[in-house]
C-alpha positions as a Markdown table, in Angstrom:
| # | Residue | x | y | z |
|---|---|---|---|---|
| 1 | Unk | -38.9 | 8.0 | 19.4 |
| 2 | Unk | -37.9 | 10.8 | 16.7 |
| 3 | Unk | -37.0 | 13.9 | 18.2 |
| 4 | Unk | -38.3 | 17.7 | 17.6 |
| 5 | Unk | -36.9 | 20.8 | 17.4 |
| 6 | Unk | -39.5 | 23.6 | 17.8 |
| 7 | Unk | -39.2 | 27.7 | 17.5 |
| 8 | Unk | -42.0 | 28.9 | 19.7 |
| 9 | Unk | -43.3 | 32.7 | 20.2 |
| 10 | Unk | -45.5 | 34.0 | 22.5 |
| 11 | Unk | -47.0 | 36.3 | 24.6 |
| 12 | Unk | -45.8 | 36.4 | 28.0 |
| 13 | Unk | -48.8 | 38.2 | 29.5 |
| 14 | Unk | -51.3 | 35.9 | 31.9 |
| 15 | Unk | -48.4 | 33.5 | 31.9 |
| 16 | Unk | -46.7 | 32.7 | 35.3 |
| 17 | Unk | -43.3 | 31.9 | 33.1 |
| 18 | Unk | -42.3 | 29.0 | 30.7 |
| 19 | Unk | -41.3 | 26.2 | 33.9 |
| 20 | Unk | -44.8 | 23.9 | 34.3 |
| 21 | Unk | -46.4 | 25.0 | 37.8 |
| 22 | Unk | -48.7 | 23.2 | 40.2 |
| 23 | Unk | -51.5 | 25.6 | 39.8 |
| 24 | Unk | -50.2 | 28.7 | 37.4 |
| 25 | Unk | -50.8 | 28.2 | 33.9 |
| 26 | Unk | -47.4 | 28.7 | 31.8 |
| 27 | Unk | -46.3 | 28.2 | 28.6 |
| 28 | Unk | -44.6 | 25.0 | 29.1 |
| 29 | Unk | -47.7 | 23.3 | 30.4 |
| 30 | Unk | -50.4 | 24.7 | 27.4 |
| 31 | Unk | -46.9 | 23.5 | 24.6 |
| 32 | Unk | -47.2 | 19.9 | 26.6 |
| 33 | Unk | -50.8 | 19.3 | 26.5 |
| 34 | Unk | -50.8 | 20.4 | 23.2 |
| 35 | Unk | -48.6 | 17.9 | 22.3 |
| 36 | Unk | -49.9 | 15.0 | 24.2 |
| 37 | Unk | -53.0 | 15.5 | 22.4 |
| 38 | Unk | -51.5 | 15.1 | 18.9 |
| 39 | Unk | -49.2 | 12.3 | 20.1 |
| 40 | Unk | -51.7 | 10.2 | 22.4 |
| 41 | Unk | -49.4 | 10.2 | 25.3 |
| 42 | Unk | -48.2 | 12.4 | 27.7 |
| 43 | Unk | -44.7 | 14.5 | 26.2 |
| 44 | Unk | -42.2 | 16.5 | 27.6 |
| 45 | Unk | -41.1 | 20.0 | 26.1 |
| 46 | Unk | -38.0 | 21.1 | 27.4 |
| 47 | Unk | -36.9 | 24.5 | 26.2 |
| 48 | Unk | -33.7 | 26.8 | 25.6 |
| 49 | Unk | -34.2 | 28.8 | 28.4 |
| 50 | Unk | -37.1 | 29.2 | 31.7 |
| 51 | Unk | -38.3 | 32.8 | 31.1 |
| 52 | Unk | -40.1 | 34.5 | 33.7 |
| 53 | Unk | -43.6 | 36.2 | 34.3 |
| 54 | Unk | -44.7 | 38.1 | 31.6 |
| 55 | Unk | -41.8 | 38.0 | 29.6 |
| 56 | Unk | -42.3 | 36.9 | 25.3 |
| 57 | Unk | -40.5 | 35.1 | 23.1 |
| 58 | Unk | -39.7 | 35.3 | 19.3 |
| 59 | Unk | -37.6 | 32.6 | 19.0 |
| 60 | Unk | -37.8 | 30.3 | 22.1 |
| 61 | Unk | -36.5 | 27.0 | 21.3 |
| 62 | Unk | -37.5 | 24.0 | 22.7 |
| 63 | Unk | -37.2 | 19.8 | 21.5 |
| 64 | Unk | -40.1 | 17.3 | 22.2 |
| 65 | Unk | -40.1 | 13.6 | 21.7 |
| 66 | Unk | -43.2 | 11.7 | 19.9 |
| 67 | Unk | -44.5 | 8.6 | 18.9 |
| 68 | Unk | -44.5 | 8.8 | 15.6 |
| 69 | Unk | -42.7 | 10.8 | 12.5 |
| 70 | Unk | -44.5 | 13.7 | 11.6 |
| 71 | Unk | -43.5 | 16.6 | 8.4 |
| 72 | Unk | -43.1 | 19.6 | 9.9 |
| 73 | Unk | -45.6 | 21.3 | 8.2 |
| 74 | Unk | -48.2 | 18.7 | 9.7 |
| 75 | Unk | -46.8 | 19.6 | 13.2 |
| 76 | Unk | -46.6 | 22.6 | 13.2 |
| 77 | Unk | -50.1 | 22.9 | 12.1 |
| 78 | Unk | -51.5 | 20.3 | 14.4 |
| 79 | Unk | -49.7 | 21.8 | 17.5 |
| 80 | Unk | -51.2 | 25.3 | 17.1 |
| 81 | Unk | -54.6 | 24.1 | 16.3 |
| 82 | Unk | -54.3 | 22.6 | 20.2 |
| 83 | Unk | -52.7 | 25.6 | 21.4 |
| 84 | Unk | -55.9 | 28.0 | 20.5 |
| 85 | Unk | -57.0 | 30.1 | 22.3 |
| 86 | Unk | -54.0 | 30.9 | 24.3 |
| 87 | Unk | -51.4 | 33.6 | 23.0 |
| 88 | Unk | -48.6 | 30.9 | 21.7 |
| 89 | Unk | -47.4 | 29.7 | 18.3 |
| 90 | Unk | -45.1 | 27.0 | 16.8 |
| 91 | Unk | -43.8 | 28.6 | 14.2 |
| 92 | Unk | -41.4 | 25.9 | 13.2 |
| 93 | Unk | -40.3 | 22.5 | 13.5 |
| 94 | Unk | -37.3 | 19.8 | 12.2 |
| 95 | Unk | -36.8 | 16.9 | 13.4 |
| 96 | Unk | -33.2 | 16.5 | 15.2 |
| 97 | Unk | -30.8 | 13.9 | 16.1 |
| 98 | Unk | -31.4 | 12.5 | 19.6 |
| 99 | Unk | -28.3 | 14.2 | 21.1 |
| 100 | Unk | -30.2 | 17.5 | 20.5 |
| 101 | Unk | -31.5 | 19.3 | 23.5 |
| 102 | Unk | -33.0 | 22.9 | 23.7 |
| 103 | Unk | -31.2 | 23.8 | 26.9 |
| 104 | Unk | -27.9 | 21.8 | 26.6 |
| 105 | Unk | -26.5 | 22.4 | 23.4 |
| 106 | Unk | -27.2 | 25.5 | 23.2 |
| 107 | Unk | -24.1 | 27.6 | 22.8 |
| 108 | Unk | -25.5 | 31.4 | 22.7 |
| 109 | Unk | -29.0 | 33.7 | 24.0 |
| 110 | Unk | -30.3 | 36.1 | 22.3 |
| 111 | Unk | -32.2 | 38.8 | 24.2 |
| 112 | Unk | -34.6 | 41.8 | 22.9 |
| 113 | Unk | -35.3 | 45.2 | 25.6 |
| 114 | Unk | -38.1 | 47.2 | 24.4 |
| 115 | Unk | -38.5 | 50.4 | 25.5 |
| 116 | Unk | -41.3 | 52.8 | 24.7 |
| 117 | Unk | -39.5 | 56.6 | 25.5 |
| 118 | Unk | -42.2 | 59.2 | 25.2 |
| 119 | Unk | -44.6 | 60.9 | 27.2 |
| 120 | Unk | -47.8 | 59.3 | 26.4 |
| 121 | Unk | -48.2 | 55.8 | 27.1 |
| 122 | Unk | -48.8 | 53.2 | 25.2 |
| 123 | Unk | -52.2 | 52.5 | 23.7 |
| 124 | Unk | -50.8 | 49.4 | 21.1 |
| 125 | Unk | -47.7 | 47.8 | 22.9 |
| 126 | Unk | -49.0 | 48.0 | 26.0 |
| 127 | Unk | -47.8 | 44.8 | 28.1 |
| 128 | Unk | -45.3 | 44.7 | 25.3 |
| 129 | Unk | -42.9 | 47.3 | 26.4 |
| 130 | Unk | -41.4 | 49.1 | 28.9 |
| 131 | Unk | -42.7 | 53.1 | 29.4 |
| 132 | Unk | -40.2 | 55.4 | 30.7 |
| 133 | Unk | -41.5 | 58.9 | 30.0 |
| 134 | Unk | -38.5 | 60.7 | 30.6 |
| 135 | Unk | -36.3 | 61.6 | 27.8 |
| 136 | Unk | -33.4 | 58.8 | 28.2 |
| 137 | Unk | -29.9 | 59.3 | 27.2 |
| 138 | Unk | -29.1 | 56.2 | 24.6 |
| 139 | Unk | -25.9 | 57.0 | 23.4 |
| 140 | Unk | -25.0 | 57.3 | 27.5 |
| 141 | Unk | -26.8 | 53.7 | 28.3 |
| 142 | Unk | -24.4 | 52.3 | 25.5 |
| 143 | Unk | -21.2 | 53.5 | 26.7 |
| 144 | Unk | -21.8 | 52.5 | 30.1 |
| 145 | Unk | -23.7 | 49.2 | 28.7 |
| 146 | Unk | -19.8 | 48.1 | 27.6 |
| 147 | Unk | -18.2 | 47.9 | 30.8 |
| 148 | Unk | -20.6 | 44.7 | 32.1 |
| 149 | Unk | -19.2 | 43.1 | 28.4 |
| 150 | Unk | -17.3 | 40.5 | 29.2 |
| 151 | Unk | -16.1 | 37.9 | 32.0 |
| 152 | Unk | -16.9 | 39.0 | 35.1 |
| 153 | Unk | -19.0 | 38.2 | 38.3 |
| 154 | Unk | -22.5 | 39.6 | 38.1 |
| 155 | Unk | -23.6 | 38.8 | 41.2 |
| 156 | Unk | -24.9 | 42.9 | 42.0 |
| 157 | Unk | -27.4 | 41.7 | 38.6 |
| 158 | Unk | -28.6 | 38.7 | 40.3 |
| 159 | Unk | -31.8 | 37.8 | 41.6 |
| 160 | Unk | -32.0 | 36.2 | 44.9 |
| 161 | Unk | -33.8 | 33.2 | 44.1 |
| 162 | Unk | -31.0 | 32.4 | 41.4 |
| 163 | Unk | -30.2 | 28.8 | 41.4 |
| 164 | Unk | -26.9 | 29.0 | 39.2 |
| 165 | Unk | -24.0 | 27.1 | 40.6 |
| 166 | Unk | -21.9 | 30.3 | 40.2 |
| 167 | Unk | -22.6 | 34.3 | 39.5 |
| 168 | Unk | -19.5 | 34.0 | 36.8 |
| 169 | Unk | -20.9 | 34.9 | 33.3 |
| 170 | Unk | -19.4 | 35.7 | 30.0 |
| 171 | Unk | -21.5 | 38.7 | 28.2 |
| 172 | Unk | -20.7 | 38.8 | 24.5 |
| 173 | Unk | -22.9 | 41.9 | 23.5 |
| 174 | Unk | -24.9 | 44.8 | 25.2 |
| 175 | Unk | -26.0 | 47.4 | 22.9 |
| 176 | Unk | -28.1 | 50.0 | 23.3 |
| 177 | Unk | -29.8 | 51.7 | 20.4 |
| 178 | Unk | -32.7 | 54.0 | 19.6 |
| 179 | Unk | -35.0 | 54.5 | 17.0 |
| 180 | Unk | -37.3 | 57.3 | 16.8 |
| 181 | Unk | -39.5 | 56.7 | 19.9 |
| 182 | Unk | -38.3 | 53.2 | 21.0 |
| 183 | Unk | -35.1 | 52.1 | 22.6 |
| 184 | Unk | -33.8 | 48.7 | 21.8 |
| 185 | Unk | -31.5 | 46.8 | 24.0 |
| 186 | Unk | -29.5 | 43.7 | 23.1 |
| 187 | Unk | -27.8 | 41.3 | 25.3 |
| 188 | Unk | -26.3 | 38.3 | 24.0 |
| 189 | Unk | -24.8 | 35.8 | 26.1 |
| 190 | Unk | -23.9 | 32.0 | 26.5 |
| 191 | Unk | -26.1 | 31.0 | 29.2 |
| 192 | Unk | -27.6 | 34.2 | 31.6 |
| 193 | Unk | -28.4 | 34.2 | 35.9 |
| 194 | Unk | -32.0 | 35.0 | 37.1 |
| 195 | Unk | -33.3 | 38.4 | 36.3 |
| 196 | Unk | -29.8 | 39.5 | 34.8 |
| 197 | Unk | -31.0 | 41.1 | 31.9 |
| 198 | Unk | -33.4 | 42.9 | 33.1 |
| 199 | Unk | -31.9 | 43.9 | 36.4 |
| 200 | Unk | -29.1 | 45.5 | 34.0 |
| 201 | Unk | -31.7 | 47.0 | 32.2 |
| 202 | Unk | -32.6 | 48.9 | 35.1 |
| 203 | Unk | -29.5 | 49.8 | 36.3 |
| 204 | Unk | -28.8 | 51.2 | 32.2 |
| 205 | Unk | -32.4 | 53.5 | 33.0 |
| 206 | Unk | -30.5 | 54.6 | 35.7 |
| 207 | Unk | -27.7 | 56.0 | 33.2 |
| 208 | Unk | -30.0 | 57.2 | 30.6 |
| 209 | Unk | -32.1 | 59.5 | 32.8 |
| 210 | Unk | -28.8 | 61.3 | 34.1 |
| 211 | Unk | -29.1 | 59.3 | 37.5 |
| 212 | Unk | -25.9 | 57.3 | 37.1 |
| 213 | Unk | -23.0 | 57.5 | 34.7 |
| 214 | Unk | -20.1 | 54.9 | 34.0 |
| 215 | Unk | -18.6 | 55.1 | 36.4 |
| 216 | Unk | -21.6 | 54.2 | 38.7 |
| 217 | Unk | -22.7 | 51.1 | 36.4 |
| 218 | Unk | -19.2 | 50.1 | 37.1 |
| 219 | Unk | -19.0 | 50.3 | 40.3 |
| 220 | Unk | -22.1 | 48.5 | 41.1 |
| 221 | Unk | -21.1 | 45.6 | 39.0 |
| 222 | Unk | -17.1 | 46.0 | 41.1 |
| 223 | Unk | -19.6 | 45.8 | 44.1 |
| 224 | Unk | -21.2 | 41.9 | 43.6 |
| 225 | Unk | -24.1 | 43.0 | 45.7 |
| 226 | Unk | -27.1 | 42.8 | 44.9 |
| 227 | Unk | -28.3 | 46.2 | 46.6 |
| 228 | Unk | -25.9 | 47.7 | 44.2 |
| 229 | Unk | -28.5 | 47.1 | 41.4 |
| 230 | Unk | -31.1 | 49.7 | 40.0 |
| 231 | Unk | -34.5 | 49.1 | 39.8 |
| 232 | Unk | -34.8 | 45.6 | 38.2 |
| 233 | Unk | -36.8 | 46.6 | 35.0 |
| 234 | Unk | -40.2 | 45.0 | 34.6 |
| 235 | Unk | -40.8 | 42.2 | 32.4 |
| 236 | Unk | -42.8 | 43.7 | 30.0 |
| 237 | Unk | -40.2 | 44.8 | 27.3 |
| 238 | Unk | -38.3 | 41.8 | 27.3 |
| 239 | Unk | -38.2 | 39.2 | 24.7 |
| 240 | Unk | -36.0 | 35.7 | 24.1 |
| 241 | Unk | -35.5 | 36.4 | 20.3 |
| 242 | Unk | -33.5 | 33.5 | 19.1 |
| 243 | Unk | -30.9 | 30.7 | 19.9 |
| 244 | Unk | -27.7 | 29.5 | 18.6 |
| 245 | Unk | -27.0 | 26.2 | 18.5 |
């Protein structure tokens, strides 16, 4: 059966996540019915990574096997005209060798904080971003941002429920920048635990309202306790924006 490589985007909102559930709709159940409607079968999407409730993607990845050969164009096309009326797009496909998977050959994520940093709230990103209305320090949140860069054990950004064999990650890139009204965060990272990015999120408001420094942010990660953390940030600002393969 040839094998699919698709970049998906979508809107997280009235999603409970990507991961198929009983009764929830999520993304990963509207991509598969899609797909067994085009293919006459039922198919499987597996994707790069499981985001959570609410959260969107730009650049979610995910591989699909089918019946048949399709050109991408024709898939592409075919897959979104079964994925109306709901807020997700395939906004590419390729066919790939069948050693390819979405989650397990992937070698780096590529993560997106939006942050709206004004006094009025949003009226156009709304659901898309996170408001903080107090004036937040970004050159502050970056400097601190640099001391979780790196190998260590981020177990004080871990959520709970986290099912990862071990807390151990390796962070290749948090940056914190801002332009005009919105802050941008980046986080970049092999493979990421539960709710890490935007539990470090939160912990980086922390910083930027004058609330924590540095030294704080490190000592909550020296810590590996999870009451440690900030406030986890809410999922509203955060986007998967790509994968490297």
């Amino acid at each position: 059966m040839p094998r699919y490589k698709l970049t998906i985007e979508y809107d997280g909102r009235g999603f409970s996540g990507w991961q198929s559930q009983a009764e929830d709709l999520t993304i990963q159940a509207v991509v598969e019915e899609a797909a067994a409607r085009i293919n006459g079968a039922p198919a499987t999407v597996q994707a790069a990574g499981r985001t959570d409730a609410g959260v969107h993607a730009t650049g979610q990845v995910a591989h699909v096997d089918l019946i048949k050969d399709w050109e991408p164009f024709v898939l592409c096309n075919a897959l979104n005209a079964n994925l109306r009326p709901h807020r997700v797009a395939v906004v590419a496909a390729e066919p790939v060798n069948g050693e390819f998977h979405a989650r397990f050959t992937a070698v780096k994520r590529h993560y997106l904080y939006r942050i709206l940093n004004r006094r009025a709230p949003p009226a156009l990103d709304r659901g898309q971003v996170w408001h903080v209305p107090v004036r937040l320090d970004a050159e502050a949140m970056h400097e601190a941002a640099q001391v979780l860069v790196g190998h260590h054990d981020f177990t004080t950004f871990r959520a709970a429920q986290c099912q990862a064999q071990s807390p151990v990650k390796t962070l290749d890139r948090l940056d914190v920048m801002r332009f005009g009204e919105f802050i941008e965060i980046h986080a970049e990272a092999r493979s990421f635990l539960h709710n890490q990015v935007r539990s470090m999120v939160g912990s980086l408001k922390q910083v930027g309202d004058g609330r924590w420094n540095q030294r704080d942010l490190a000592r909550a990660l020296r810590m590996k306790d999870r009451a440690e953390c900030g406030p986890v940030a809410p999922p509203d600002g955060l986007y998967l924006i790509a994968v490297s393969y």
